[in-house]
N, CA, C and O atoms as a Tripos MOL2 file, in Angstrom:
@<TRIPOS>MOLECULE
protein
  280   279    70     0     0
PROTEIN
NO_CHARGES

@<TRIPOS>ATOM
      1 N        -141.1550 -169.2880   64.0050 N.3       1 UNK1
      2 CA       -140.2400 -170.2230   64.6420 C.3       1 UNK1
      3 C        -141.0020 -171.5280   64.8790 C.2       1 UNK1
      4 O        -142.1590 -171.4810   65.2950 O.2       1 UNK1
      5 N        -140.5880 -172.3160   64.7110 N.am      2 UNK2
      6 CA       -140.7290 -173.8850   64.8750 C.3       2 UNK2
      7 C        -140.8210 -174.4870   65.9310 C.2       2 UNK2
      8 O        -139.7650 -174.4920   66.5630 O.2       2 UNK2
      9 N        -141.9850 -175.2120   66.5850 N.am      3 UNK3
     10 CA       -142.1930 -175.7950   68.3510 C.3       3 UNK3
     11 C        -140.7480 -175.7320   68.9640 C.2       3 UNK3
     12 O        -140.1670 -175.1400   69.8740 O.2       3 UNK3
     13 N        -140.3910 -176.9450   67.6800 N.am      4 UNK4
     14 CA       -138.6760 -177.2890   68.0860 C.3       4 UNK4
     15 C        -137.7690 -176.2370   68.3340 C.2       4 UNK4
     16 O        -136.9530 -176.2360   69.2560 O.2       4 UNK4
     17 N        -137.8970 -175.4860   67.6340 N.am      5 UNK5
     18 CA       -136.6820 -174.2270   68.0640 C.3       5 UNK5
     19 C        -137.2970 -173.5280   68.7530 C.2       5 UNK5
     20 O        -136.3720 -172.9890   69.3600 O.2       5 UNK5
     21 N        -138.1460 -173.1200   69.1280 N.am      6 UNK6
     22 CA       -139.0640 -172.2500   70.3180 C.3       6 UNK6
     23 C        -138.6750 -173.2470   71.7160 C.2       6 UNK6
     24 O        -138.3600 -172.7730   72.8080 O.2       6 UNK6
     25 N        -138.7790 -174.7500   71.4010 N.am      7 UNK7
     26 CA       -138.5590 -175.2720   72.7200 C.3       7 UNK7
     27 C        -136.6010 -175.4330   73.0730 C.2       7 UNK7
     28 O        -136.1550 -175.9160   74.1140 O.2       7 UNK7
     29 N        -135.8370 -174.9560   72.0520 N.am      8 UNK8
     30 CA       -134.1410 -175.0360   72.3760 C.3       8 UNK8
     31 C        -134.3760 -173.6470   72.7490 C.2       8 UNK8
     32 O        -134.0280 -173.5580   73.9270 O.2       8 UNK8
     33 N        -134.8060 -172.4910   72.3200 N.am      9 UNK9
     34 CA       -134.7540 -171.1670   73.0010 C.3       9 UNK9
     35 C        -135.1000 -170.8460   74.4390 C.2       9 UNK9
     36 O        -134.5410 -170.0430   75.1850 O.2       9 UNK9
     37 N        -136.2760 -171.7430   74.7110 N.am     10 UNK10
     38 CA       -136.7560 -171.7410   75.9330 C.3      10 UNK10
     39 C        -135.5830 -172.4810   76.7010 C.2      10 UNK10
     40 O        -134.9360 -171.7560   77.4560 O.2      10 UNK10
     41 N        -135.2380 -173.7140   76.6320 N.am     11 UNK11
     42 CA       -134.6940 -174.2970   77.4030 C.3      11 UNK11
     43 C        -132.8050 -173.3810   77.2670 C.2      11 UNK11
     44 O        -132.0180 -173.3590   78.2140 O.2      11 UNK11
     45 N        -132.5650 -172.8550   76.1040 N.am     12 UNK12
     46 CA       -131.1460 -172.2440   76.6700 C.3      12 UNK12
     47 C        -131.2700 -171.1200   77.3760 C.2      12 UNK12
     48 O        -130.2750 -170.8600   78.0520 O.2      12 UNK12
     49 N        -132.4700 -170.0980   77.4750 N.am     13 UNK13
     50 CA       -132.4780 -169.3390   78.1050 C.3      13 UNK13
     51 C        -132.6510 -169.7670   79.6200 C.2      13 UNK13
     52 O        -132.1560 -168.9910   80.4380 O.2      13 UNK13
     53 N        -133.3030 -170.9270   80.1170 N.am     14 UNK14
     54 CA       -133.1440 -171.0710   81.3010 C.3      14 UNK14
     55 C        -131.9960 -171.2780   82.0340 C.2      14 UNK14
     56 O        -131.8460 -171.0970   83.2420 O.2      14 UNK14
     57 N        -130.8510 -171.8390   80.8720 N.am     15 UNK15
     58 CA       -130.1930 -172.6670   80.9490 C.3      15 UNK15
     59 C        -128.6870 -171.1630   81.0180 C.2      15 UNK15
     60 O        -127.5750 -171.3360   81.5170 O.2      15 UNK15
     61 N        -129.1440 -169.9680   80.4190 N.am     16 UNK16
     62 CA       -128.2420 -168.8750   80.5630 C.3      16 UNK16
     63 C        -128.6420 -168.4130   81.9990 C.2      16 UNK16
     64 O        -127.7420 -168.0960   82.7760 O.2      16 UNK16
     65 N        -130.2830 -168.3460   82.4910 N.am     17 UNK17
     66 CA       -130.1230 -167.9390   83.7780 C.3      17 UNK17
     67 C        -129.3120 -168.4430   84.8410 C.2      17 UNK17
     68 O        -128.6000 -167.6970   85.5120 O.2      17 UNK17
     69 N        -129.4140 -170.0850   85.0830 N.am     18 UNK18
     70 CA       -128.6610 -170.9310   85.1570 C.3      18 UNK18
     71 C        -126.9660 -170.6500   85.9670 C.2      18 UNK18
     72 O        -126.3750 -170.6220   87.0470 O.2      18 UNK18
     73 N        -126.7950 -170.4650   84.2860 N.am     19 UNK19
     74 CA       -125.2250 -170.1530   84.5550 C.3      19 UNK19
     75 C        -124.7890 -168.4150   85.3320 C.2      19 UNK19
     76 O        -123.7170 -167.9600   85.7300 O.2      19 UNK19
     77 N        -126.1320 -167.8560   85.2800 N.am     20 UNK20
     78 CA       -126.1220 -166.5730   85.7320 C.3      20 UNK20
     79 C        -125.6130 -166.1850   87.1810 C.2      20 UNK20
     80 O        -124.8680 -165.4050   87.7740 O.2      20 UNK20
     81 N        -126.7120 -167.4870   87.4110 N.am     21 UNK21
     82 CA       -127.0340 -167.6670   89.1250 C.3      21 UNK21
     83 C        -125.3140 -168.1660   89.4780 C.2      21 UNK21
     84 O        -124.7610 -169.1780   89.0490 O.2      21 UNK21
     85 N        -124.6120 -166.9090   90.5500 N.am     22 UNK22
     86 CA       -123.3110 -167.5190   91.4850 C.3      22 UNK22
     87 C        -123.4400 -168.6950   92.2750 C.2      22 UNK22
     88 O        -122.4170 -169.2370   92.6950 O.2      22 UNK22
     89 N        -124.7100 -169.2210   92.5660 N.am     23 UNK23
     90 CA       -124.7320 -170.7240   93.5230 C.3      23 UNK23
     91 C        -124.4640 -171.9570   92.3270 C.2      23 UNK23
     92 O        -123.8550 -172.9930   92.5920 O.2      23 UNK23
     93 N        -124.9320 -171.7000   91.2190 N.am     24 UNK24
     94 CA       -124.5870 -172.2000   90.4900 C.3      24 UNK24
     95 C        -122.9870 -172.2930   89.7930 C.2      24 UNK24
     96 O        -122.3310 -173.3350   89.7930 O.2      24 UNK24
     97 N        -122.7100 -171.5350   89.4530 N.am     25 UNK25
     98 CA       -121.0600 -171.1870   89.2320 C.3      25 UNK25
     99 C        -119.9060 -171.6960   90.1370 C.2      25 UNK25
    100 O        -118.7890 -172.1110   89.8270 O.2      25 UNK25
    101 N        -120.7430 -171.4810   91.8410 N.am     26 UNK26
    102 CA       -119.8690 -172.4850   92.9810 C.3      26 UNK26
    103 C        -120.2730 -173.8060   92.5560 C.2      26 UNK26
    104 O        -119.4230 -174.3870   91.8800 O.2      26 UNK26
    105 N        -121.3720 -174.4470   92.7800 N.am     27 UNK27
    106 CA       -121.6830 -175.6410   92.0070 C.3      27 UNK27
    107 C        -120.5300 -176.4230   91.4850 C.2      27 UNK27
    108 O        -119.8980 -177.3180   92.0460 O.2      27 UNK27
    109 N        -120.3740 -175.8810   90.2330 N.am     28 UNK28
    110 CA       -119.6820 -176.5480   88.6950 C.3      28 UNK28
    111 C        -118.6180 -176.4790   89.1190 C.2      28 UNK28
    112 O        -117.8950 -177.4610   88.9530 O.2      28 UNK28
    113 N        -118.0550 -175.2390   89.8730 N.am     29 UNK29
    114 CA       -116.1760 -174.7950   90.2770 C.3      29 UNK29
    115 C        -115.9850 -176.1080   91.0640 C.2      29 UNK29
    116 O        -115.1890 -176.9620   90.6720 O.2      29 UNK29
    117 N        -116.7570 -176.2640   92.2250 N.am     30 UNK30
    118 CA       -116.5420 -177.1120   93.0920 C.3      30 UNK30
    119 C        -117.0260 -178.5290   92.1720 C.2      30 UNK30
    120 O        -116.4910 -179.4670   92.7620 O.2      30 UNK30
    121 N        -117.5870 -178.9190   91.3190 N.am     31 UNK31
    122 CA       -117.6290 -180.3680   90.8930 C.3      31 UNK31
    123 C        -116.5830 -180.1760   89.8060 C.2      31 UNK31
    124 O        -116.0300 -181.2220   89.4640 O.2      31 UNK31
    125 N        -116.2310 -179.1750   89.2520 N.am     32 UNK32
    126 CA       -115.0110 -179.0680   88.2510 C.3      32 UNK32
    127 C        -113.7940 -179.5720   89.3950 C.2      32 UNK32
    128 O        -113.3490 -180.6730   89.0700 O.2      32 UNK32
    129 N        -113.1630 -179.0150   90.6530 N.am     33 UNK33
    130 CA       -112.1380 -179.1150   91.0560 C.3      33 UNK33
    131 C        -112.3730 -180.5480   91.5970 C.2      33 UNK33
    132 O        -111.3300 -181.1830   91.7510 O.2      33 UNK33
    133 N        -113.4160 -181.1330   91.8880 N.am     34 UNK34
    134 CA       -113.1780 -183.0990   92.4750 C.3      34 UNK34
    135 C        -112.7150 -183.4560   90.7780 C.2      34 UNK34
    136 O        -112.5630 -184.6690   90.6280 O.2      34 UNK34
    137 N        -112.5090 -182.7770   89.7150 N.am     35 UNK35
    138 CA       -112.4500 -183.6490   88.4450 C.3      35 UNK35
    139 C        -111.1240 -183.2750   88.2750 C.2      35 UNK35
    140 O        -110.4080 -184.1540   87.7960 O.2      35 UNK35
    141 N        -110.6090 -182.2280   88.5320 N.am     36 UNK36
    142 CA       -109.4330 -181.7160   87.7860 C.3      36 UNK36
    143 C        -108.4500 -181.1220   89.4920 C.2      36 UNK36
    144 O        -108.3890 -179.9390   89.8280 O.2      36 UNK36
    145 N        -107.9270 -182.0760   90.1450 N.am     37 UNK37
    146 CA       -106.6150 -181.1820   91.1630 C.3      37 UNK37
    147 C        -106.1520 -179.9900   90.0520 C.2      37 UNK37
    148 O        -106.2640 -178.8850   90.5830 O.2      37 UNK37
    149 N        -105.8560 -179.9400   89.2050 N.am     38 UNK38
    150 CA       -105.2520 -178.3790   88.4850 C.3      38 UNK38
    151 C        -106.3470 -177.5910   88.7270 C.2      38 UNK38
    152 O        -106.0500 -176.8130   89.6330 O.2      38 UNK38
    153 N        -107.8400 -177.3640   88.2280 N.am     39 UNK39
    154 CA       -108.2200 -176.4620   88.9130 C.3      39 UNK39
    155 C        -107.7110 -175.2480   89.4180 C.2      39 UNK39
    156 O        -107.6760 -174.1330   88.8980 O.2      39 UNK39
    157 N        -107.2750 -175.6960   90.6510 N.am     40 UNK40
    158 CA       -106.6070 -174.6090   91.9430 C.3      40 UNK40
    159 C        -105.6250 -173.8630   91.5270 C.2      40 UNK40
    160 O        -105.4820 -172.6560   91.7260 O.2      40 UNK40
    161 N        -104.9500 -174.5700   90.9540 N.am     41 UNK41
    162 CA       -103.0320 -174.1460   90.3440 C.3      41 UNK41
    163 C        -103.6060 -173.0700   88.8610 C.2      41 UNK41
    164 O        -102.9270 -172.1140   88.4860 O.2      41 UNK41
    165 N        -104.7900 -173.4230   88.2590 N.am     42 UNK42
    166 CA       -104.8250 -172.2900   87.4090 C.3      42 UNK42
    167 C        -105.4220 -171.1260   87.7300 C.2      42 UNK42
    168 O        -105.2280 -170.0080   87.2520 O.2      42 UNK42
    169 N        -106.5160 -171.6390   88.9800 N.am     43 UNK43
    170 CA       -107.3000 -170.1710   89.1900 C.3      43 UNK43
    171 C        -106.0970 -169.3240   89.8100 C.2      43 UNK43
    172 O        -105.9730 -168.2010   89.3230 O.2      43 UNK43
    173 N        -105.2590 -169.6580   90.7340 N.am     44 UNK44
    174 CA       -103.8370 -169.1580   91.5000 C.3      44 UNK44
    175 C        -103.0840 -168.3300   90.3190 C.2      44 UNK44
    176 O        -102.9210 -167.1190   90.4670 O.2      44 UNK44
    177 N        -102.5840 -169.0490   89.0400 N.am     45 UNK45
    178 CA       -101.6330 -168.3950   88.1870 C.3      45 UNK45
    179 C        -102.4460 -166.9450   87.6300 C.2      45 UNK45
    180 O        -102.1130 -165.8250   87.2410 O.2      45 UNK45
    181 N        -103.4130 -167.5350   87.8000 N.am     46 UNK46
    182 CA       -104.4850 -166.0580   86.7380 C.3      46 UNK46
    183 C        -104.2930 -165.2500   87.9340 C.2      46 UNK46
    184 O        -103.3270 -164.4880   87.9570 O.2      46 UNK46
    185 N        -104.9630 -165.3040   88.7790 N.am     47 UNK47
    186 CA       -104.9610 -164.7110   89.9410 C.3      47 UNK47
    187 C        -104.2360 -163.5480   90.1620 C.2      47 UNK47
    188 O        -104.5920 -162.3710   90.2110 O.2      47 UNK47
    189 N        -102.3670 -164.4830   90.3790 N.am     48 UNK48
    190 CA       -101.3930 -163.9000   90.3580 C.3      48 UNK48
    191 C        -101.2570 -163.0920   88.8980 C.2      48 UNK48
    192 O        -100.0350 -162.9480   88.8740 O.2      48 UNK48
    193 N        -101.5600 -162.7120   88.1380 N.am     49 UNK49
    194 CA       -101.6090 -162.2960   86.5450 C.3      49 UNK49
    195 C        -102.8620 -161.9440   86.4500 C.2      49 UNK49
    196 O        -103.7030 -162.6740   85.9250 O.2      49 UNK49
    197 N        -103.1450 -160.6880   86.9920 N.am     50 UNK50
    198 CA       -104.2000 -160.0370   86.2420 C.3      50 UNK50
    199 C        -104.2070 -159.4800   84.9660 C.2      50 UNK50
    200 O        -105.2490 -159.0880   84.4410 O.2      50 UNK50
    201 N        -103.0190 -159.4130   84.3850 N.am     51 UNK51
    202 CA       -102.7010 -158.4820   83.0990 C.3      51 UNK51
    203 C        -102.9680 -159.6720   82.2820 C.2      51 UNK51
    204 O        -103.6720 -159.3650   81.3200 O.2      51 UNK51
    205 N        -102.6870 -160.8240   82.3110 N.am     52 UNK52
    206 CA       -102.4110 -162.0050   82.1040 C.3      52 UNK52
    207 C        -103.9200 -162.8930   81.5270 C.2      52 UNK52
    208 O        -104.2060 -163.3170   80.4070 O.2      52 UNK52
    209 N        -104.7370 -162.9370   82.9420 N.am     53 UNK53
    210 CA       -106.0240 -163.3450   82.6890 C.3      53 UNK53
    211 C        -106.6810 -162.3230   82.2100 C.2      53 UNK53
    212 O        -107.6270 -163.0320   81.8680 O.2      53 UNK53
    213 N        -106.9530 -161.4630   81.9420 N.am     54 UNK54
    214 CA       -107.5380 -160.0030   81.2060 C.3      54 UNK54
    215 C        -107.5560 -159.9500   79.7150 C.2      54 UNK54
    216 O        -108.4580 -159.5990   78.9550 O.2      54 UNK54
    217 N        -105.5860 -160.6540   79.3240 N.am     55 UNK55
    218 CA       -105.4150 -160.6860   77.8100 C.3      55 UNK55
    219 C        -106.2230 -162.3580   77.1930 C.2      55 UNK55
    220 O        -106.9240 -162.7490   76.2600 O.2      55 UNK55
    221 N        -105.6640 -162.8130   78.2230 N.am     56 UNK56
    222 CA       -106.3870 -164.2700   77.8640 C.3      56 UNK56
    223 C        -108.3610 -164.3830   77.6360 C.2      56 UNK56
    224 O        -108.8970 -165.0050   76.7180 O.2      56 UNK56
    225 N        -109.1060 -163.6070   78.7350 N.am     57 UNK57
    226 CA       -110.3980 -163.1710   78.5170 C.3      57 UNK57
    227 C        -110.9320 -162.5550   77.2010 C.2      57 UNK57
    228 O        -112.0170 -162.4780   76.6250 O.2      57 UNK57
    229 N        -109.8860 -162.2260   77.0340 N.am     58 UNK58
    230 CA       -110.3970 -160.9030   76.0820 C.3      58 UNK58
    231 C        -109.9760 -160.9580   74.2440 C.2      58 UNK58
    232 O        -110.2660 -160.3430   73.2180 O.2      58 UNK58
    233 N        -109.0560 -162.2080   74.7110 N.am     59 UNK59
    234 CA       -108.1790 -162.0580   72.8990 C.3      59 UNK59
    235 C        -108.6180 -163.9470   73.0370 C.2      59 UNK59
    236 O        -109.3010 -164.5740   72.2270 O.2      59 UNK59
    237 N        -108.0720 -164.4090   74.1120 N.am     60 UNK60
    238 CA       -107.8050 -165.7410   73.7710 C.3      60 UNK60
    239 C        -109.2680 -166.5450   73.8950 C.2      60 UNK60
    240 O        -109.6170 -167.3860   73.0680 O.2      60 UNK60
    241 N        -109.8000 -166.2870   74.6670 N.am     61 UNK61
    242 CA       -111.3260 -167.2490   74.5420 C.3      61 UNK61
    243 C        -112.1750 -167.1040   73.3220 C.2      61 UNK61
    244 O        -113.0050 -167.9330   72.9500 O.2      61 UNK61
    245 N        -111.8580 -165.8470   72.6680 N.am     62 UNK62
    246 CA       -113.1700 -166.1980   71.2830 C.3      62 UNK62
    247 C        -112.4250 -166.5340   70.4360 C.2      62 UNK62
    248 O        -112.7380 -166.3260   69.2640 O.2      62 UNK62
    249 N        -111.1440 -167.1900   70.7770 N.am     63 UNK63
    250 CA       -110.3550 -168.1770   69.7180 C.3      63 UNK63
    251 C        -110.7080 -169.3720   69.4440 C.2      63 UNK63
    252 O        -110.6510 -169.8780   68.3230 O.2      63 UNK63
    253 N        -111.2790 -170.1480   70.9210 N.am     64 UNK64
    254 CA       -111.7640 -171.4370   71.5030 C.3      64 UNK64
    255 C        -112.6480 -171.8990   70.5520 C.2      64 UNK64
    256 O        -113.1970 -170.9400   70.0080 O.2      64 UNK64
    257 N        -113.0520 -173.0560   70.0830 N.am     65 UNK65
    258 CA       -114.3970 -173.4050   69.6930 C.3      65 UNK65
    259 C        -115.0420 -173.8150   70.6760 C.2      65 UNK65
    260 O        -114.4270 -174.4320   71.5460 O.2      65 UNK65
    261 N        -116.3050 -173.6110   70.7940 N.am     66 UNK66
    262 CA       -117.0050 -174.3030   72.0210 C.3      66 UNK66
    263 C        -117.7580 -175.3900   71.2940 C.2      66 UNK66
    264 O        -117.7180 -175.5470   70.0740 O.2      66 UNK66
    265 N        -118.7000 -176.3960   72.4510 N.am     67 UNK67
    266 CA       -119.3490 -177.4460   71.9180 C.3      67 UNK67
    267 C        -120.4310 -177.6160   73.2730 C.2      67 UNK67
    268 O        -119.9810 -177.8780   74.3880 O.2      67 UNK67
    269 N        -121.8470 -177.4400   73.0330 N.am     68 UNK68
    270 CA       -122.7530 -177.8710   74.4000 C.3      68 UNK68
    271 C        -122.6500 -179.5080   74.4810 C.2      68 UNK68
    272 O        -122.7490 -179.9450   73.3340 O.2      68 UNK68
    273 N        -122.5370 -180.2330   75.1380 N.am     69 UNK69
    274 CA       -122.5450 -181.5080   75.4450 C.3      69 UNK69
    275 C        -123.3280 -181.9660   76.5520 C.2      69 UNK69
    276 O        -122.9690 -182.0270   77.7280 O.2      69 UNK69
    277 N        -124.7390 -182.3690   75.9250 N.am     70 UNK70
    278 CA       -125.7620 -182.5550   77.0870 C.3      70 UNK70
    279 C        -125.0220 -183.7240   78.1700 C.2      70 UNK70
    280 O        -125.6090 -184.0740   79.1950 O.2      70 UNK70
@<TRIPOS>BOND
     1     1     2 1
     2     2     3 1
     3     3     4 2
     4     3     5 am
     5     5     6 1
     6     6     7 1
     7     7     8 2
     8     7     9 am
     9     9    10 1
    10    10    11 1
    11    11    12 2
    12    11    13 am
    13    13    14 1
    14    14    15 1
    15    15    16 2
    16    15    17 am
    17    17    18 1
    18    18    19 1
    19    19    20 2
    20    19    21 am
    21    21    22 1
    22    22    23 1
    23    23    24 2
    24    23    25 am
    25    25    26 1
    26    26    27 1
    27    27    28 2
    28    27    29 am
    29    29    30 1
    30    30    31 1
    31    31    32 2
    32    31    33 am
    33    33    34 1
    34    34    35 1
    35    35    36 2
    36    35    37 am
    37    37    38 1
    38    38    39 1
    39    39    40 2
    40    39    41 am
    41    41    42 1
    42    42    43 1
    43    43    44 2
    44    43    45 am
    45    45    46 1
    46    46    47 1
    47    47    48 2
    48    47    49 am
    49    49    50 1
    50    50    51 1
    51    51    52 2
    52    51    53 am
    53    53    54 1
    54    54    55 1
    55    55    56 2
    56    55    57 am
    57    57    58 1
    58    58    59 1
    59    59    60 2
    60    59    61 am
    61    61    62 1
    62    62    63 1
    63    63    64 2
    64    63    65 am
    65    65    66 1
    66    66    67 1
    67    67    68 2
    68    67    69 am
    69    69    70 1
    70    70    71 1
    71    71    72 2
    72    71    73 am
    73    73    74 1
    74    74    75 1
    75    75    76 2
    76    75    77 am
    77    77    78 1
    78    78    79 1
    79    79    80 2
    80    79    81 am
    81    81    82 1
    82    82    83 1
    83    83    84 2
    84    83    85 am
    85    85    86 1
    86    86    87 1
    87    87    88 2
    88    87    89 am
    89    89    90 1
    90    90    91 1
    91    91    92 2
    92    91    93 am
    93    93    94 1
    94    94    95 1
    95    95    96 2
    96    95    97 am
    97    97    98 1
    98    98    99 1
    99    99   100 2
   100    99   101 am
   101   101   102 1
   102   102   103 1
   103   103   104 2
   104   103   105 am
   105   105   106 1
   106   106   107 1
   107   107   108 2
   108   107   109 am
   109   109   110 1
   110   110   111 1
   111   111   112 2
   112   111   113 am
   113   113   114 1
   114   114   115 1
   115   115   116 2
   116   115   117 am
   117   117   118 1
   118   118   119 1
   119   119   120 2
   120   119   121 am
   121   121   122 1
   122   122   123 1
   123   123   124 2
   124   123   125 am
   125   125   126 1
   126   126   127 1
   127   127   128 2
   128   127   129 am
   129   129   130 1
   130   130   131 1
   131   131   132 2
   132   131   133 am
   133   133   134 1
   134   134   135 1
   135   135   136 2
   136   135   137 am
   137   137   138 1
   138   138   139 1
   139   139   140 2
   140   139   141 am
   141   141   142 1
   142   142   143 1
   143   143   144 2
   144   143   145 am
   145   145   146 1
   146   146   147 1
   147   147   148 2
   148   147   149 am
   149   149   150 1
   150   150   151 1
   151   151   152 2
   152   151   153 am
   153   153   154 1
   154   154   155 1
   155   155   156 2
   156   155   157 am
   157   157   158 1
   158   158   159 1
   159   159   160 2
   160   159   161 am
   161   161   162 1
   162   162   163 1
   163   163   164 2
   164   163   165 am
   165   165   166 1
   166   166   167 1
   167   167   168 2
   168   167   169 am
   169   169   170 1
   170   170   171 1
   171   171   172 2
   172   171   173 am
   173   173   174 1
   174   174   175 1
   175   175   176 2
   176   175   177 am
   177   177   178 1
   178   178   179 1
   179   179   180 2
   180   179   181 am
   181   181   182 1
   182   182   183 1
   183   183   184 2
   184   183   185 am
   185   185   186 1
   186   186   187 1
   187   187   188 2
   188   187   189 am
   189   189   190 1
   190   190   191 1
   191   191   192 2
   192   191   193 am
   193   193   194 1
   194   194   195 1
   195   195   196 2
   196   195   197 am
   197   197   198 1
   198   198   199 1
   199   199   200 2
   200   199   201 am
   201   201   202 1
   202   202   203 1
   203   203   204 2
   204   203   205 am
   205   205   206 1
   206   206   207 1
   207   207   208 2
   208   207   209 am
   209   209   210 1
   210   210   211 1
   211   211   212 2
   212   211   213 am
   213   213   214 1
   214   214   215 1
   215   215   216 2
   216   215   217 am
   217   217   218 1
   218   218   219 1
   219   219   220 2
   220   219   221 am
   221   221   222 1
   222   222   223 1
   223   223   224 2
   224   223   225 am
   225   225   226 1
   226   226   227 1
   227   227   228 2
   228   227   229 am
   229   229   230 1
   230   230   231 1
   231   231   232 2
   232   231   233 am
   233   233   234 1
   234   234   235 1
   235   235   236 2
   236   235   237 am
   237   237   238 1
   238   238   239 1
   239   239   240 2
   240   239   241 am
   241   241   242 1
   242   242   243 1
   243   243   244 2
   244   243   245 am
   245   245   246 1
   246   246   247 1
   247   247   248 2
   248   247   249 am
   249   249   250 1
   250   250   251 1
   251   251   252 2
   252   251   253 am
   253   253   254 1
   254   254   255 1
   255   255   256 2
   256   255   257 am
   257   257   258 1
   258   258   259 1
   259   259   260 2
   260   259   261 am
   261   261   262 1
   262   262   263 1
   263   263   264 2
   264   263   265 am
   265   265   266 1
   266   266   267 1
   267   267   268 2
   268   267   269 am
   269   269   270 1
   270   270   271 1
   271   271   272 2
   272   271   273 am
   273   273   274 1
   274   274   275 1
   275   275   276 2
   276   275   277 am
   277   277   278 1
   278   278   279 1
   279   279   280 2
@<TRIPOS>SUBSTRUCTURE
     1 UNK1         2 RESIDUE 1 A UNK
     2 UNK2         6 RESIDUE 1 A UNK
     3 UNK3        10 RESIDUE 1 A UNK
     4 UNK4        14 RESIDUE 1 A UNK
     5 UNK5        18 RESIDUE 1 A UNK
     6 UNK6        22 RESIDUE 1 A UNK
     7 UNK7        26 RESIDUE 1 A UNK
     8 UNK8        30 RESIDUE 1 A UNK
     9 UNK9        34 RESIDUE 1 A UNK
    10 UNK10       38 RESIDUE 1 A UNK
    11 UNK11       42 RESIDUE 1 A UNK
    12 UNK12       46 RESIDUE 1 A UNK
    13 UNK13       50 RESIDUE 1 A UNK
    14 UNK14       54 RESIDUE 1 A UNK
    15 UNK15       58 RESIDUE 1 A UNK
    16 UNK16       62 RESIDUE 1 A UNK
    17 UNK17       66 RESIDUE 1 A UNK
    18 UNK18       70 RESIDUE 1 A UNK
    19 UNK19       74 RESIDUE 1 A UNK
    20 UNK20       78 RESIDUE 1 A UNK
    21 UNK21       82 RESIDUE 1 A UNK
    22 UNK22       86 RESIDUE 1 A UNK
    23 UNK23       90 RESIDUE 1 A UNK
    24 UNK24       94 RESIDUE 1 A UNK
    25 UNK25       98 RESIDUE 1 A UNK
    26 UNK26      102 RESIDUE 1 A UNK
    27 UNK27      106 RESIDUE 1 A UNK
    28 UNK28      110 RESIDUE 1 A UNK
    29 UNK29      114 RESIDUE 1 A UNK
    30 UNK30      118 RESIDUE 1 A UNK
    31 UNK31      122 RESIDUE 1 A UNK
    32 UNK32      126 RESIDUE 1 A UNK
    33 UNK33      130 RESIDUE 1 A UNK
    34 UNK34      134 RESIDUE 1 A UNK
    35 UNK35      138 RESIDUE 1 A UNK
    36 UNK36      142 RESIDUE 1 A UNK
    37 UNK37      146 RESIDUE 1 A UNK
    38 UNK38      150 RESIDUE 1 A UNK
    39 UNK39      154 RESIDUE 1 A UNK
    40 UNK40      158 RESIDUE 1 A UNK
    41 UNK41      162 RESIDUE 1 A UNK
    42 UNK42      166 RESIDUE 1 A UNK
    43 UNK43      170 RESIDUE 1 A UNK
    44 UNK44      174 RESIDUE 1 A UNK
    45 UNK45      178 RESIDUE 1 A UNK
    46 UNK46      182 RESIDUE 1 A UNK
    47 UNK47      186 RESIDUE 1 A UNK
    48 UNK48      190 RESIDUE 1 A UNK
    49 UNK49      194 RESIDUE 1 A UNK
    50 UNK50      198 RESIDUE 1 A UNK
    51 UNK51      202 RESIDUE 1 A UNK
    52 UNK52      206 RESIDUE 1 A UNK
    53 UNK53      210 RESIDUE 1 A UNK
    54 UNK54      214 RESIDUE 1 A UNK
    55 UNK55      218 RESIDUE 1 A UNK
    56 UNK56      222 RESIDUE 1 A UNK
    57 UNK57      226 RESIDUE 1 A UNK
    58 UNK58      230 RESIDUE 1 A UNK
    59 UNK59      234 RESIDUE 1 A UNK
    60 UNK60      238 RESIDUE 1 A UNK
    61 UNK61      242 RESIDUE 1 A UNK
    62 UNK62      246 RESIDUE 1 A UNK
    63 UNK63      250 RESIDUE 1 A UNK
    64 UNK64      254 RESIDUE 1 A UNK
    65 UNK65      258 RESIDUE 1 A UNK
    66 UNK66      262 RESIDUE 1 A UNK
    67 UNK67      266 RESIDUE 1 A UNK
    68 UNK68      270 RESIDUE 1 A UNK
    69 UNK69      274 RESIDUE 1 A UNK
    70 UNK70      278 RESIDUE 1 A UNK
């Protein structure tokens, strides 16, 4: 492996602990909801729809493309 890719491995793995850590996860929720008032209204609908957010987890997110955006 290559400095360069030895140093993106290093840094995403910190970067998975990161997202691991729940103080972190409040973090982002709470700087996600000053960005987005919906926020609230979607965590509520899932909420209310567990069958709902379960199918969506499970079928609909590895539909998504993702993109890291430093």
């Amino acid at each position: 492996m290559s400095p360069r890719a030895a140093e993106f491995v290093k840094r995403l793995r910190r970067f998975q602990m990161r997202v691991a850590d729940p103080a972190t996860r409040r973090d982002l929720n709470r700087r996600l909801a000053k960005k987005n008032s919906e926020a609230d209204v979607t965590f509520q609908y899932y909420e209310q729809r567990p069958q709902l957010a379960n199918y969506t987890i499970q079928s609909e997110i590895s539909r998504m493309e993702y993109q890291v955006v430093p």
